[in-house]
C-alpha positions in Angstrom: 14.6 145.9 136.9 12.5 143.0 137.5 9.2 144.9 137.5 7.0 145.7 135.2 6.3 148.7 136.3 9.9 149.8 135.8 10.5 148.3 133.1 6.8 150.5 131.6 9.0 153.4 132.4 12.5 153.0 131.0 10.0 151.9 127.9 8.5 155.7 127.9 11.5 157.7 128.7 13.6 158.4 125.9 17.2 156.9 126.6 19.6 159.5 126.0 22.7 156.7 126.5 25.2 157.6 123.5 23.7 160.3 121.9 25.3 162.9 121.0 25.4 165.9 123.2 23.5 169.2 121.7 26.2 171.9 120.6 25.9 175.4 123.0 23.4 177.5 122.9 23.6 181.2 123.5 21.1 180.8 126.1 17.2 179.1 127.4 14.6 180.1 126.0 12.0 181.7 127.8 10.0 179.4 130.5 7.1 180.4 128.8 8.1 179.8 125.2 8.8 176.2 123.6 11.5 177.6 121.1 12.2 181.0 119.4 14.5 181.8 116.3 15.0 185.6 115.5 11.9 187.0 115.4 9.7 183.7 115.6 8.8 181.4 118.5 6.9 178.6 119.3 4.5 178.6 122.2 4.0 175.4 124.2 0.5 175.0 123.2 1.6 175.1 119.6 4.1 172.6 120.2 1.9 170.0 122.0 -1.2 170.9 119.4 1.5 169.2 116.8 2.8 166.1 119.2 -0.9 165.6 119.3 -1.4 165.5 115.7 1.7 163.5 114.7 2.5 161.2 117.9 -0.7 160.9 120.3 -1.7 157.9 117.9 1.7 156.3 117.4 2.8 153.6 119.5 4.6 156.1 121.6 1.2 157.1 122.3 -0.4 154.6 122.9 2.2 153.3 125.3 1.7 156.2 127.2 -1.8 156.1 127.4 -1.8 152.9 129.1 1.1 153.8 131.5 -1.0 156.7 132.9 -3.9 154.3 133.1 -2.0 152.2 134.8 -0.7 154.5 136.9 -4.0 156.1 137.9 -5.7 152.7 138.0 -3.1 151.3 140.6 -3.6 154.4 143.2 -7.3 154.1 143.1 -7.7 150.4 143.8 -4.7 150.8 146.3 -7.3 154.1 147.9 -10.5 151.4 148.0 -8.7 148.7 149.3 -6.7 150.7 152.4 -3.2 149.8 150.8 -0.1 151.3 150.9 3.6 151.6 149.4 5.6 152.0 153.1 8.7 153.8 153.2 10.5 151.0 154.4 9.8 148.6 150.9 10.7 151.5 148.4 13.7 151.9 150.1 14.8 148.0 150.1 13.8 147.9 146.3 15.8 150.8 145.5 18.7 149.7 146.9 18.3 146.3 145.1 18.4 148.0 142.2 21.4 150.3 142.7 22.9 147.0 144.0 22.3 145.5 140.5 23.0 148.5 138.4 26.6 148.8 139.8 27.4 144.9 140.0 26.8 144.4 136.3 28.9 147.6 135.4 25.8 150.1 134.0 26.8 153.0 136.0 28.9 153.5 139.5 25.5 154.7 141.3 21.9 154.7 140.5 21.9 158.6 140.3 24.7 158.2 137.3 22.5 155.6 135.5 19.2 157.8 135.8 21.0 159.7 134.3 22.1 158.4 131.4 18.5 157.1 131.3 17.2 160.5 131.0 15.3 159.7 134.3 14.7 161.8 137.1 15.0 160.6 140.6 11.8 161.8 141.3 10.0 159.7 138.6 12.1 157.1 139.4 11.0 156.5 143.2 7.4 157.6 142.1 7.6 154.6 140.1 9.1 152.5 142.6 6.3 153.4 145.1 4.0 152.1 142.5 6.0 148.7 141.6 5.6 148.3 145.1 1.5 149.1 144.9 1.0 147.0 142.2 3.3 143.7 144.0 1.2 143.7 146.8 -2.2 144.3 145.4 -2.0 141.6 142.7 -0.3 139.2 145.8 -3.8 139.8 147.2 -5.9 139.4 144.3 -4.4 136.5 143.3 -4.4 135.1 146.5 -0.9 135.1 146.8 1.3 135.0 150.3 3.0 138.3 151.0 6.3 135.8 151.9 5.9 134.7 148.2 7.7 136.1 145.1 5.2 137.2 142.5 6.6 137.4 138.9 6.2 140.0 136.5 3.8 138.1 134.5 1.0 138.2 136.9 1.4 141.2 138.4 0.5 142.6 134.3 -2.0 139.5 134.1 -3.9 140.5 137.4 -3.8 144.4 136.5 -4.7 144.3 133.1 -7.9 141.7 134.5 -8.8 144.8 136.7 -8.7 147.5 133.8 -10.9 145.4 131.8 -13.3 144.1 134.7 -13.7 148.0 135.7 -14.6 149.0 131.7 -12.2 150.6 129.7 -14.1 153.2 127.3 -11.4 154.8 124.6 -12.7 157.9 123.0 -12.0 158.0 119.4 -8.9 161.0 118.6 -8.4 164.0 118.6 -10.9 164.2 121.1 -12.3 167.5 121.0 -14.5 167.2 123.7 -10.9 166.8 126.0 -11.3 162.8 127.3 -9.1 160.2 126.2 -10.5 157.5 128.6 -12.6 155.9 131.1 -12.0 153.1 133.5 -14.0 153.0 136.1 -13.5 156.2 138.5 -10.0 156.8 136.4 -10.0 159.1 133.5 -7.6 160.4 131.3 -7.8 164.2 129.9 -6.5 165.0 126.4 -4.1 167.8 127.7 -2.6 166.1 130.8 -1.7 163.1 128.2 0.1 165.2 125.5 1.9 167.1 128.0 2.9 163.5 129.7 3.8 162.2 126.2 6.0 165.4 125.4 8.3 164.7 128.2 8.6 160.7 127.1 9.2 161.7 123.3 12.6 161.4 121.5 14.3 165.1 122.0 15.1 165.0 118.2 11.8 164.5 117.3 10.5 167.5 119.2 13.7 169.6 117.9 11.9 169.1 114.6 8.9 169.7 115.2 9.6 173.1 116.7 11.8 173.5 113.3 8.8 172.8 111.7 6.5 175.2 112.8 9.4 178.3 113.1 10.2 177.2 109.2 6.2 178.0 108.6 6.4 180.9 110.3 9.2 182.7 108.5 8.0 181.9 105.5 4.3 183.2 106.0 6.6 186.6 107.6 8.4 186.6 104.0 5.0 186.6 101.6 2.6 188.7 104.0 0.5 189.2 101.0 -0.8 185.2 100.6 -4.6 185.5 101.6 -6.0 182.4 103.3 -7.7 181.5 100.4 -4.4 180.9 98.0 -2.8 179.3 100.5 -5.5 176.4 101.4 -5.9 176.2 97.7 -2.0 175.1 97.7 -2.5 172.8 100.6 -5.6 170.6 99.1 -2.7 170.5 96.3 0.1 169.5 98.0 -2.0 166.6 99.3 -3.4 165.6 96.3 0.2 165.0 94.7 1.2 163.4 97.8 -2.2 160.9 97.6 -1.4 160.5 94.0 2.4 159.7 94.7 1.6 156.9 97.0 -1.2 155.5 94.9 1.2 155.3 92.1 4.1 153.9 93.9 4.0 150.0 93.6 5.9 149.8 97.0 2.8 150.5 99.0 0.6 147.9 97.1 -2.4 149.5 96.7 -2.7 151.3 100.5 -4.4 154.1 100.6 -2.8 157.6 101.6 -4.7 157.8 104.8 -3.8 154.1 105.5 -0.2 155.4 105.2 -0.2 158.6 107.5 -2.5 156.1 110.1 0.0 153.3 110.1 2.6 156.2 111.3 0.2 157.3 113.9 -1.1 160.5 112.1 -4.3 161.7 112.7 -5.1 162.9 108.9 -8.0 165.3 110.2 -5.0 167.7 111.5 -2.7 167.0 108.7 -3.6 169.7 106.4 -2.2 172.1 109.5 0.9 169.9 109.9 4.1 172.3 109.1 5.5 169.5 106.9 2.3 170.0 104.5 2.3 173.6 105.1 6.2 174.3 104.9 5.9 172.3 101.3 3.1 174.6 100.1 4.5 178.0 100.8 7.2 176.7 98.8 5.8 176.0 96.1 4.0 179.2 95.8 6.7 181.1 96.5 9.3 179.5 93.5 5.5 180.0 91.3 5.3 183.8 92.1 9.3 184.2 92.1 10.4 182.4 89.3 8.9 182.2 85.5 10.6 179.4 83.2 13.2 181.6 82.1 14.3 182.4 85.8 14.5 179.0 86.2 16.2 177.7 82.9 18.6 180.8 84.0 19.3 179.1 87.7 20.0 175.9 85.9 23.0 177.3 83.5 24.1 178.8 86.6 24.2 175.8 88.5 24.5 173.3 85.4 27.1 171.2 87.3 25.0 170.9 90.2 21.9 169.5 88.1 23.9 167.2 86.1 25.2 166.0 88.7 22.1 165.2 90.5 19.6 164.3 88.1 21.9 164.6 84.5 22.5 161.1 82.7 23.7 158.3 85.1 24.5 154.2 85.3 23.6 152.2 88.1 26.3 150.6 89.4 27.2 147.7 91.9 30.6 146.9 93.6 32.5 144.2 95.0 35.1 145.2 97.0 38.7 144.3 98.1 40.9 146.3 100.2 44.8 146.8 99.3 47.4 148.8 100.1 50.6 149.3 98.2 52.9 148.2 100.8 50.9 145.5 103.2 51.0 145.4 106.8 49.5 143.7 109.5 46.1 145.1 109.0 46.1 145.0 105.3 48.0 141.7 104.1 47.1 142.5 100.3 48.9 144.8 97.8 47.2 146.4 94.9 48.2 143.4 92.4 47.2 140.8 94.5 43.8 142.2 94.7 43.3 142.6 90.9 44.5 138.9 90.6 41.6 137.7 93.0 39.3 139.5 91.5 40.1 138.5 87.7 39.7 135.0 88.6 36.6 136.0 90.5 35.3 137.5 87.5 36.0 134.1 85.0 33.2 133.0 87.0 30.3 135.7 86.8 28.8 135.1 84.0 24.9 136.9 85.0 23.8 139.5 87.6 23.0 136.8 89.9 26.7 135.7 89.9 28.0 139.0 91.1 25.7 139.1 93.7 26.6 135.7 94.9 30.2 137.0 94.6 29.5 139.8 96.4 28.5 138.0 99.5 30.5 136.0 99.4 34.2 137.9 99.1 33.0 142.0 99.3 35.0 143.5 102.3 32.9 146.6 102.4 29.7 145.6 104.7 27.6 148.6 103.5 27.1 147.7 100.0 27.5 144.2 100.8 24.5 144.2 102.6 23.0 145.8 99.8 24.4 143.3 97.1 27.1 145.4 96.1 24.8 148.4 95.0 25.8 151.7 94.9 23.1 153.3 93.4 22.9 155.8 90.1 26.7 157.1 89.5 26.7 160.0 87.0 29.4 161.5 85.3 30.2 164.4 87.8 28.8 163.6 90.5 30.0 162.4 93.6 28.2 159.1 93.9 30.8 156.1 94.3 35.1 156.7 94.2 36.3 158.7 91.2 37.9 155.8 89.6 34.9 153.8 89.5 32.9 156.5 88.2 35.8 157.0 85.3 35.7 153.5 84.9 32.1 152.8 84.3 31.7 155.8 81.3 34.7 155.0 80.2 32.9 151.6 79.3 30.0 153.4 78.3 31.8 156.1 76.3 34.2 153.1 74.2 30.9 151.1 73.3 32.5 147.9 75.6 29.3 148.3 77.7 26.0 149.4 75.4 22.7 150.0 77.4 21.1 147.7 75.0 22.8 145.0 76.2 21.1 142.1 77.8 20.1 142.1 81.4 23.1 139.6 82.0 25.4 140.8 79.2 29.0 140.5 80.9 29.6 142.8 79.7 28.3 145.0 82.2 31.5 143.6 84.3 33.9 146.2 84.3 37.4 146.3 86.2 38.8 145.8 88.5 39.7 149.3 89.2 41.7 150.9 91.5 40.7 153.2 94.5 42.9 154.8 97.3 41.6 152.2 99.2 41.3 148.9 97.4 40.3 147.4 94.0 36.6 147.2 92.7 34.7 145.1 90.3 31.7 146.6 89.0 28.3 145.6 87.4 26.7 148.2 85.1 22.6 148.3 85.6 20.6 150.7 83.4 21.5 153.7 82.1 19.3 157.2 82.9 19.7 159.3 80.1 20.1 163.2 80.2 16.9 164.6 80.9 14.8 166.9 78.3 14.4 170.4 79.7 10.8 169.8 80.7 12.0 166.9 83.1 14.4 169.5 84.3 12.7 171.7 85.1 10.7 170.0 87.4 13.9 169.0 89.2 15.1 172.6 89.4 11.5 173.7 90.9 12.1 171.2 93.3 15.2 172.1 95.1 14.1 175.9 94.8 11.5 174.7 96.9 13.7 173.0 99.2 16.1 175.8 99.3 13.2 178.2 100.3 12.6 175.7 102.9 16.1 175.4 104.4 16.6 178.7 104.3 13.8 179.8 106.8 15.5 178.5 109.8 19.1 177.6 110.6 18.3 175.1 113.2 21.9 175.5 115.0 20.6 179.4 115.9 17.4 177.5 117.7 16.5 178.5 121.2 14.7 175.7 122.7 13.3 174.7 126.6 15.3 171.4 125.9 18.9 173.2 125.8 
């Protein structure tokens, strides 16, 4: 697909190649409704009032701002000029591209790779009609035989010359007064845009954001008694931790918090009614009103496992990997003793952090955490982080005093192994050690996934009726 034009569209259409297909619904949900979930649904203006909020300035967005400018741009010089798309051209360039698509093995027909594409026919030919438009305009306004090829390239050069020789006014979001855009005799309204940019957005995406705003609505249903007043008390909170989150982590190097949501084309006048900030709220007034500290100290002896193993004491850990089997084959050449013997002499010559790193790249057959340097992250006693045997391993160095968190950075004796796994043999580097939290840390970590159960449990998302199944 030579053109630009076509290539615009593939660009806006989410490609639904390889994904995986949606399990069965029961049934559709009503035409008129976006989504519905028991007793809860979503209405189509809700649903676009969000994509506006969260995608319109994204680069989705603006993508698709300029396609229908585009779009609308091409027709009306075509209208002032007397041209035309004839039947005849559209024809000869679909079959050109069918002609491609099955010689290089994309799909047996052009209907079959639409498809796949997530493209209808009918978009597709309206967007041949207007590759067709835009070829022969810019032919004549560069001055360009109509025997002559034209390439991509100046067919964008010449259009985008028009937009900006015809004035292209942008109207700041969310544009309340409903225009987007000016250019010329082309405009663009704010609801034909976010309905255009719905149908080009990532099916995932909208799943979740009709999630979203069911999960709100559940929750509101289950504490009828929150006046407004409570609850927009809890959402200036909710931002407030989140503002002082980012300004605290060093990862974001001193951006602001409305840099942040900007940069991932958030328009942060709307995000106090976004369902993620509103979702996280509710919860956290609910666990307030439902559970006092002794509820909660309660939930954590229940669950005492659970906690530990999430948030209890815990080692960082890297790995460098080798995979062995007890009797070889073809596809694993190395038995168990083999594999410790490589990796003894490997580890005569680590004699710092850096080393093991190096070694890691350089001989670790697992790509994950060799793409990682060999780290598996924080591995605590009973939890589930890393094999068994390395997590046995690493407190059983702890536990015997062979590896003591005072040690230096480079200490080898943070080298433990190698160990056996069911799949191979590891050598390990211990990092730092996370004591057991006090119960005032804990607390805060059981008040967190309270709130994230409360969350979780106001929609199952698999008992979702949506327009997209």
């Amino acid at each position: 697909m030579a053109s630009p034009w076509l290539a615009s569209l593939c660009l806006l259409l989410p490609t639904v190649q390889g994904a995986p297909a949606p399990a069965p619904r029961p049934q559709q949900a009503p035409i008129e409704l976006a989504a519905r979930f028991k007793n809860a649904h979503v209405l189509f203006s809700e649903l676009d009032d969000l994509v506006l909020s969260r995608y319109a300035e994204s680069k989705l967005g603006r993508e698709t701002r300029l396609f229908m400018l585009k779009m609308r741009a091409l027709d009306s010089i075509a209208s002032e000029l007397g041209v035309q798309a004839e039947g005849v051209e559209i024809q000869r360039m679909r079959e050109n591209i069918e002609q491609e698509v099955v010689s290089n093995g994309a799909a047996t027909n052009l209907e079959d790779y639409l498809s796949k594409q997530g493209v209808s026919m009918d978009e597709f030919m309206e967007s041949l009609r207007l590759a067709v438009l835009q070829s022969k305009l810019a032919k004549r306004g560069l001055g360009i035989p109509e025997s002559q090829t034209i390439t991509g390239e100046q067919q964008e050069m010449w259009l985008n010359d028009q937009i900006t020789t015809r004035g292209l006014e942008e109207f700041p979001a969310p544009w309340e007064d409903g225009l987007v855009l000016r250019n010329g005799n082309v405009q663009l309204e704010r609801d034909e845009f976010i309905s255009f940019l719905r149908k080009r957005m990532d099916p995932e995406d909208l799943r979740n954001c009709m999630y979203e705003i069911l999960r709100v609505k559940r929750m509101k249903a289950r504490m009828p008694d929150i006046d407004p007043a409570t609850l927009e008390e809890a959402i200036d909170n909710e931002i407030e931790n989140r503002r002082i989150d980012v300004q605290t982590d060093e990862k974001y190097k001193g951006v602001s918090y409305e840099q942040l949501l900007s940069s991932q084309g958030i328009i942060f006048s709307r995000w106090r009614d976004d369902p993620n900030v509103v979702q996280a709220a509710l919860a956290r007034l609910w666990v307030r009103r439902s559970y006092d500290e002794e509820a909660m100290r309660e939930v954590y002896e229940i669950e005492r496992n659970h906690f530990d193993a999430e948030f209890g004491e815990a080692l960082e850990a890297s790995a460098l990997f080798l995979r062995a089997i007890k009797t070889p084959n073809e596809l694993i050449r190395r038995d168990y003793p083999k594999a410790e013997d490589e990796l003894t002499q490997l580890a005569l010559g680590i004699q710092s952090k850096a080393d093991f790193e190096a070694a890691v790249e350089l001989h670790s057959e697992d790509n994950v955490s060799r793409k990682r340097k060999g780290y598996l992250g924080w591995v605590t006693r009973t939890g589930s982080s890393g094999p068994s045997p390395a997590r046995e391993a690493i407190f059983a160095s702890l536990d015997s005093g062979a590896y003591k968190p005072t040690d230096p950075e480079n200490s080898v004796s943070r080298l433990v192994g190698p160990v056996r796994t069911s799949s191979g043999v590891l050598l390990l580097w211990i990092g730092q050690r996370r004591p057991k939290p006090s119960w005032s840390t804990m607390i805060v970590y059981v008040h967190k996934t309270l709130r994230q159960r409360f969350i979780e449990e106001a929609v199952d998302p698999e008992q979702v009726i949506t327009y997209l199944d």
